[in-house]
C-alpha positions as CSV (number, residue, x, y, z in Angstrom):
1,X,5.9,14.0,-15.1
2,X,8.9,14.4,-17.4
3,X,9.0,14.0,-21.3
4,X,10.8,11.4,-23.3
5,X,10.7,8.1,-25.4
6,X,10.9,4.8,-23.1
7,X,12.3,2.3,-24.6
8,X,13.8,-0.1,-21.8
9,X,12.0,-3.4,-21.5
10,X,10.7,-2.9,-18.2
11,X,10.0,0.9,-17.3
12,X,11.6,2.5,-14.6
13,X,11.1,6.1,-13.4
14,X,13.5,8.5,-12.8
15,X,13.0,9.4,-9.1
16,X,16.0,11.7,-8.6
17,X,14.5,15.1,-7.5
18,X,15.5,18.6,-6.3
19,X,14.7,17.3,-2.4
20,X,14.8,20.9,-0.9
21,X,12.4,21.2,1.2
22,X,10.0,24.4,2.4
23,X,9.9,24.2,5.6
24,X,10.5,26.3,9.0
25,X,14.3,26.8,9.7
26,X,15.7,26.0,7.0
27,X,16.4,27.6,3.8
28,X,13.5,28.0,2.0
29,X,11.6,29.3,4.6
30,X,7.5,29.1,4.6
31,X,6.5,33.0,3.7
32,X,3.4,33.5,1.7
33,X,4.2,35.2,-1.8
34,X,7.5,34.0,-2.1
35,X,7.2,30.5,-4.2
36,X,4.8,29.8,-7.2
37,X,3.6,26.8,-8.1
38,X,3.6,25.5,-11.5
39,X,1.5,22.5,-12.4
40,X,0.1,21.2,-15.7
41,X,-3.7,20.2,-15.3
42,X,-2.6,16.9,-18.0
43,X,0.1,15.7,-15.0
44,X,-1.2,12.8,-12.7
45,X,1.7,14.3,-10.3
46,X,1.0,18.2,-10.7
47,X,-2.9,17.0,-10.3
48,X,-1.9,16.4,-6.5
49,X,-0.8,19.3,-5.7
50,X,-3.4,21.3,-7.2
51,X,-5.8,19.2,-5.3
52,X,-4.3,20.1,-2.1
53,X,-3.8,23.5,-2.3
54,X,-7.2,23.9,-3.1
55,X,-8.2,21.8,-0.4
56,X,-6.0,23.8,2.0
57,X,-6.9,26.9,0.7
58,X,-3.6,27.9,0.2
59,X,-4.5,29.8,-3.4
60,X,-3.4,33.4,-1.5
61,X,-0.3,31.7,0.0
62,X,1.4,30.5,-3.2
63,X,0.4,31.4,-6.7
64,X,-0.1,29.0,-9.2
65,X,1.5,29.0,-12.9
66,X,-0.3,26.3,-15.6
67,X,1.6,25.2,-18.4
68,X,-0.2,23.5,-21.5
69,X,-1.0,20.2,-21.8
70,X,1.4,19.2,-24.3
71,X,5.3,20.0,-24.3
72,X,8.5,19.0,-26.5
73,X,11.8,17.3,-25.8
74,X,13.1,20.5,-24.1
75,X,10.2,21.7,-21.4
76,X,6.6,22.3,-20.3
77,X,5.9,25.7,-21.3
78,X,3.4,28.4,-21.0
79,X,1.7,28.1,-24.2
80,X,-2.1,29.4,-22.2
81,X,-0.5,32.7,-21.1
82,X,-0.5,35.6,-23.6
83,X,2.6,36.0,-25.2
84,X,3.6,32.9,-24.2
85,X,4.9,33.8,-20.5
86,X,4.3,33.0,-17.4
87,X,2.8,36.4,-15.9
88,X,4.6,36.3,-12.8
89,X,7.8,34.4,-13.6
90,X,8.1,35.9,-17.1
91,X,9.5,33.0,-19.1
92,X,8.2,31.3,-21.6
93,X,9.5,27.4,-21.1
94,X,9.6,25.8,-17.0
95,X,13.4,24.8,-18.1
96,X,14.5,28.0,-17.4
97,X,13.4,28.1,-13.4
98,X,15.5,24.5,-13.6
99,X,18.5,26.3,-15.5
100,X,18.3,29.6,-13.1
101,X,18.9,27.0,-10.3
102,X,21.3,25.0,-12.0
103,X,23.0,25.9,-15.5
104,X,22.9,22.6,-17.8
105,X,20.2,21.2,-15.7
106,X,21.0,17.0,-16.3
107,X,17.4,15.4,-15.8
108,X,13.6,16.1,-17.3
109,X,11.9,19.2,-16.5
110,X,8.9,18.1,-14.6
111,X,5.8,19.4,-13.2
112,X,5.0,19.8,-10.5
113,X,7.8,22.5,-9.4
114,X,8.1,25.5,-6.9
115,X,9.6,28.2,-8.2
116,X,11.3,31.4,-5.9
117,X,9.6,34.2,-7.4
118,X,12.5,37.1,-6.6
119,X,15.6,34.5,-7.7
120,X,13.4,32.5,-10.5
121,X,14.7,29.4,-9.0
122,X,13.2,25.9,-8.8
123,X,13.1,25.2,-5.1
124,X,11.7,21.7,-4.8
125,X,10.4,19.4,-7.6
126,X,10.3,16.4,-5.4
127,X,6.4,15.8,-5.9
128,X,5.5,13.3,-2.6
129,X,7.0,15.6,-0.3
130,X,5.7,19.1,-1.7
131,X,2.1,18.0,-0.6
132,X,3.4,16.7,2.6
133,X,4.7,19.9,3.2
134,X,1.9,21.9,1.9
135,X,0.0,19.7,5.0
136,X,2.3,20.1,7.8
137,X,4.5,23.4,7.3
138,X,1.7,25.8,5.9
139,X,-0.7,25.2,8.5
140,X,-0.7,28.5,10.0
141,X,-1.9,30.0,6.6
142,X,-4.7,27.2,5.8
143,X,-8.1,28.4,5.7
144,X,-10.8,27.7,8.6
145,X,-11.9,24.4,7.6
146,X,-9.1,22.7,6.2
147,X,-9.0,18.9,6.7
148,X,-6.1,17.4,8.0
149,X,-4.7,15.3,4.7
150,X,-2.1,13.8,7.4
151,X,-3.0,13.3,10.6
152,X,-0.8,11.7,13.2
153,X,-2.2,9.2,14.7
154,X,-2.6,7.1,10.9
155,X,0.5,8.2,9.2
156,X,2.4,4.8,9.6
157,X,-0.7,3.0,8.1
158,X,-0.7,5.9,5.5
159,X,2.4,5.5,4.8
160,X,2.2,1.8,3.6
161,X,-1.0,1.9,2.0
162,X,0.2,5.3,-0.2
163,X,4.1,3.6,-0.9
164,X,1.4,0.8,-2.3
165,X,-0.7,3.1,-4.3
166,X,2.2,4.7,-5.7
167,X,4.5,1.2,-6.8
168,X,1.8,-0.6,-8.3
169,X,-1.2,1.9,-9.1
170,X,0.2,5.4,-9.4
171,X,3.1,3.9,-11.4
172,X,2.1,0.7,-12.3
173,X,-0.2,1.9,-15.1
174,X,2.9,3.7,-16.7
175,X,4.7,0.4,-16.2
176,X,2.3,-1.4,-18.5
177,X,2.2,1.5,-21.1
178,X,5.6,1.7,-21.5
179,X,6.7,-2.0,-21.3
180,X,8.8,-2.7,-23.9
181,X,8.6,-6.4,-23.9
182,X,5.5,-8.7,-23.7
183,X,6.8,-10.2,-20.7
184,X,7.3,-6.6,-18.7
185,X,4.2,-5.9,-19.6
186,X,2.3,-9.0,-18.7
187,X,4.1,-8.6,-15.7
188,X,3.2,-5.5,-15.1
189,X,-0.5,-5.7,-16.1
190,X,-0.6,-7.9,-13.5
191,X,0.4,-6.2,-10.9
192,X,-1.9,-3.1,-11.5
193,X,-5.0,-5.3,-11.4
194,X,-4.0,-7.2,-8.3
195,X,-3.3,-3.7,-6.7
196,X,-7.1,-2.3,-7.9
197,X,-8.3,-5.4,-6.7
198,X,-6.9,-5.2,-2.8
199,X,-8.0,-1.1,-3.4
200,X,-11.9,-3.1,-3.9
201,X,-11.5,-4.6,-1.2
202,X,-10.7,-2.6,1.0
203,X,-13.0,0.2,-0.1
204,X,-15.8,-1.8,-0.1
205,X,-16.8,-1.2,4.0
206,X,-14.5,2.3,4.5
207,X,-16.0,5.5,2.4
208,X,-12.1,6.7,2.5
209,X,-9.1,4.9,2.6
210,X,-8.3,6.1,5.7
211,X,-11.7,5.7,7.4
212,X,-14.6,8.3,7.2
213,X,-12.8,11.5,5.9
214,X,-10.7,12.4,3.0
215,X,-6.5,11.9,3.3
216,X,-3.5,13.0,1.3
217,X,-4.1,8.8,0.4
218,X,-7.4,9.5,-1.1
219,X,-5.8,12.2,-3.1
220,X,-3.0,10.0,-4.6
221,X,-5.3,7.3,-5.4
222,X,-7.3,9.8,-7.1
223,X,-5.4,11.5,-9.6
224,X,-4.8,8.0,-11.5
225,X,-8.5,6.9,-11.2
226,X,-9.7,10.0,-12.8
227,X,-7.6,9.5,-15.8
228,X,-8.4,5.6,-16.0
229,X,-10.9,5.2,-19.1
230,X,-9.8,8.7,-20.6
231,X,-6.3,7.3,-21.0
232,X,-4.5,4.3,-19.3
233,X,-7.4,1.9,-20.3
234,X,-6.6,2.0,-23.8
235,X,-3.6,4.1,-24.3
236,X,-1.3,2.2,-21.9
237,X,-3.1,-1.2,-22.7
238,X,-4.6,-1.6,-18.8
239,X,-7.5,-3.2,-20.2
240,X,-8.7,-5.5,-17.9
241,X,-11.7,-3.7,-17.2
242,X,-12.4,-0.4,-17.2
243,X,-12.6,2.2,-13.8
244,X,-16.4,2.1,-14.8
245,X,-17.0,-1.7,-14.3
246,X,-15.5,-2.0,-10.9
247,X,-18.2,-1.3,-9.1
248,X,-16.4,-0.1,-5.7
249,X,-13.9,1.9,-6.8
250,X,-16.0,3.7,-9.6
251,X,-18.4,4.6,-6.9
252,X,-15.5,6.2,-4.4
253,X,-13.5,7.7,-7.3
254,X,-17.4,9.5,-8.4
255,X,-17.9,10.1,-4.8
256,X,-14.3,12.1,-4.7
257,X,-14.9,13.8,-8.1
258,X,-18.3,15.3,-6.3
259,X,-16.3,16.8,-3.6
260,X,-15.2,20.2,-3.7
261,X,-11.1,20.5,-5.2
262,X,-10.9,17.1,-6.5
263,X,-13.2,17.3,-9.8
264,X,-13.0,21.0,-10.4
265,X,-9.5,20.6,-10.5
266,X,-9.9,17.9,-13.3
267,X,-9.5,18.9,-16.8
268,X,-10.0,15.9,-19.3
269,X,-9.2,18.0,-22.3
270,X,-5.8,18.2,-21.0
271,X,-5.4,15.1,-19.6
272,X,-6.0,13.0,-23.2
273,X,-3.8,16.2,-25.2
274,X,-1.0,15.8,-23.5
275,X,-0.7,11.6,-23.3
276,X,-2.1,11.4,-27.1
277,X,-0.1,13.5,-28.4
278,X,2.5,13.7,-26.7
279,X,3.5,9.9,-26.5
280,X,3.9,9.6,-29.9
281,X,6.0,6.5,-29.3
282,X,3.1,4.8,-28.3
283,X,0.4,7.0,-30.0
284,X,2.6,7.6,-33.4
285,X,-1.1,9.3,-35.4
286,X,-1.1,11.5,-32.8
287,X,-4.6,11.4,-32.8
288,X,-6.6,12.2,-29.4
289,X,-10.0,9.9,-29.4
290,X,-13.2,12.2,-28.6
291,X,-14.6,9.5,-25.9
292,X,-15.2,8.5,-23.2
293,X,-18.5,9.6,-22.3
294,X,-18.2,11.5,-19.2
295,X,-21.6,12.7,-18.4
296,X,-21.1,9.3,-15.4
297,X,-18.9,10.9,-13.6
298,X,-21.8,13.3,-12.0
299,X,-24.7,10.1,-11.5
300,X,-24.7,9.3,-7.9
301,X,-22.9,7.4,-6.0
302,X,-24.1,6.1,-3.0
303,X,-21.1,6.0,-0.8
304,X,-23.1,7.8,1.8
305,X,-24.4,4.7,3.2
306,X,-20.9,3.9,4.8
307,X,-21.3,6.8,6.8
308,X,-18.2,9.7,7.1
309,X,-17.8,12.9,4.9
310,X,-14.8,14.1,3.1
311,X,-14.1,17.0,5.0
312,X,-15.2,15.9,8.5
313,X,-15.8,18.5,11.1
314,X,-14.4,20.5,9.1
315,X,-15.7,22.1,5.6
316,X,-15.4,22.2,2.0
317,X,-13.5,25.0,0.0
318,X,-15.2,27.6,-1.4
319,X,-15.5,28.3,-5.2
320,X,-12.6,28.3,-7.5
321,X,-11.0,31.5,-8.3
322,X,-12.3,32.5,-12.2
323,X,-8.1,32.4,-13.5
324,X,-7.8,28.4,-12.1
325,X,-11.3,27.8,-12.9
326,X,-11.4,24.6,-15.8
327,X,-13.2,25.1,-18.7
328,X,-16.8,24.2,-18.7
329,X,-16.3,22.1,-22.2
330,X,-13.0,19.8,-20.4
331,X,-15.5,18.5,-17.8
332,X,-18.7,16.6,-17.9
């Protein structure tokens, strides 16, 4: 997620990345202890890949860096460390892994990013592919257990339903917050709702979206649901109806939050600091509301019936390590 003021009628993202890659053979090779991840809890994008390396249990592979939920016109920093700094990468502001890589760095400074931990460099910032890659070139250090979050035989399926996900749902809600005209975002509103009502449908007989385990789709799908009421209901006008009154996908997105390394990776403290205050284009007050209620995020959810479990034959991951845990007062 990158920082700014949108003021184009219709919003477009920037979707030009650092595409290097981690992978075998090439030049950033996969070696555990070499790359640090940072994240910041607040980012829809960053969320992802916190989700999956926790689902991975790739924690001892690659550190992970947090940066605070709110940021200037420059960079994410690492306002939650003491003094400011990172402890491994010893800076204070994620700009300057972006300017070690590439003096005068020309685009936003987003999160999530792999860092080099020797050189300081950002490797990769290109968010879709670093979980792909967490999936398919780290699997010789993923702990016993690990679901496969893309298996072979439903990736061209996967494909389509996540480019979906990610046009109109992933996207889509920032489309309708930062319209602005009324007819971008009519248009836009539009499109979100006739995106989460396909997502009812097709949830309504499949536990996952995949079938009867947990994907790298289910993830994606995820990271926007779980920030639904707290922010895009009001804040980027996606009023329709809240998560909470659509019966099917409140159910899966509670059923997801249950599992292990989806809602103890949540932090809603973060998640309204950073788009309340932050957004001040939208938000000019400033002022983050106190609700929602949370406390429904934990009532059951009855999703068992459809038969399936997230993790399979496999099995969930153990307890978060006490530095990434999320404090008890940012969850329900």
């Amino acid at each position: 997620m990158s920082q700014g003021t949108y003021v184009e009628p219709s919003y477009e993202r920037d979707t030009r990345y650092i595409t290097d890659r981690i992978a075998e053979g090439g030049e950033w090779p996969v070696e555990p202890g070499r790359y640090r991840l940072v994240v910041a809890r607040a980012c829809p994008w960053a969320h992802r890949s916190i989700i999956v390396r926790r689902l991975l249990g790739l924690e001892d592979a690659i550190s992970m860096g947090i940066c605070g939920p709110t940021h200037d016109e420059d960079s994410w920093t690492f306002d939650l460390d003491p003094g400011h700094l990172d402890p491994v990468l010893q800076i204070p502001r994620l700009k300057d892994a972006y300017e070690a890589r590439q003096p005068g760095y020309p685009r936003g400074i987003t999160v999530p990013a792999i860092v080099e931990v020797a050189s300081g460099k950002v490797v990769t910032n290109d968010f879709p592919q670093i979980t792909l890659d967490l999936s398919t070139q780290w699997r010789e250090h993923h702990r016993a257990g690990a679901p496969d979050l893309y298996p072979e035989p439903l990736r061209d399926e996967m494909d389509q339903v996540m480019r979906r996900i990610y046009t109109e749902v992933n996207n889509g809600v920032y489309r309708c917050g930062f319209a602005g005209t009324q007819e971008a975002y009519d248009a836009a509103y539009d499109r979100l709702f006739t995106a989460l009502d396909w997502l009812e449908e097709r949830l309504a007989d499949r536990r996952f979206l995949m079938g009867e385990t947990i994907t790298e789709a289910d993830v994606r799908l995820f990271t926007t649901l779980v920030r639904f009421d707290a922010v895009y209901h009001g804040h980027f006008k996606c009023n329709r109806s809240k998560l909470s009154e659509m019966p099917v996908l409140w159910a899966y997105a509670r059923d997801l939050f249950q599992t292990p390394g989806f809602g103890d990776t949540t932090d809603f403290a973060h998640i309204k600091a950073h788009y309340y205050a932050v957004h001040l284009d939208i938000n000019p007050t400033g002022v983050i509301p106190k609700g929602p209620d949370l406390a429904g995020w934990l009532s059951e959810h009855g999703r068992e019936r459809l038969g399936g479990s997230p993790f399979g034959d496999g099995t969930p991951p153990g307890p978060v390590a006490p530095a990434e845990t999320v404090p008890e007062d940012h969850q329900p």
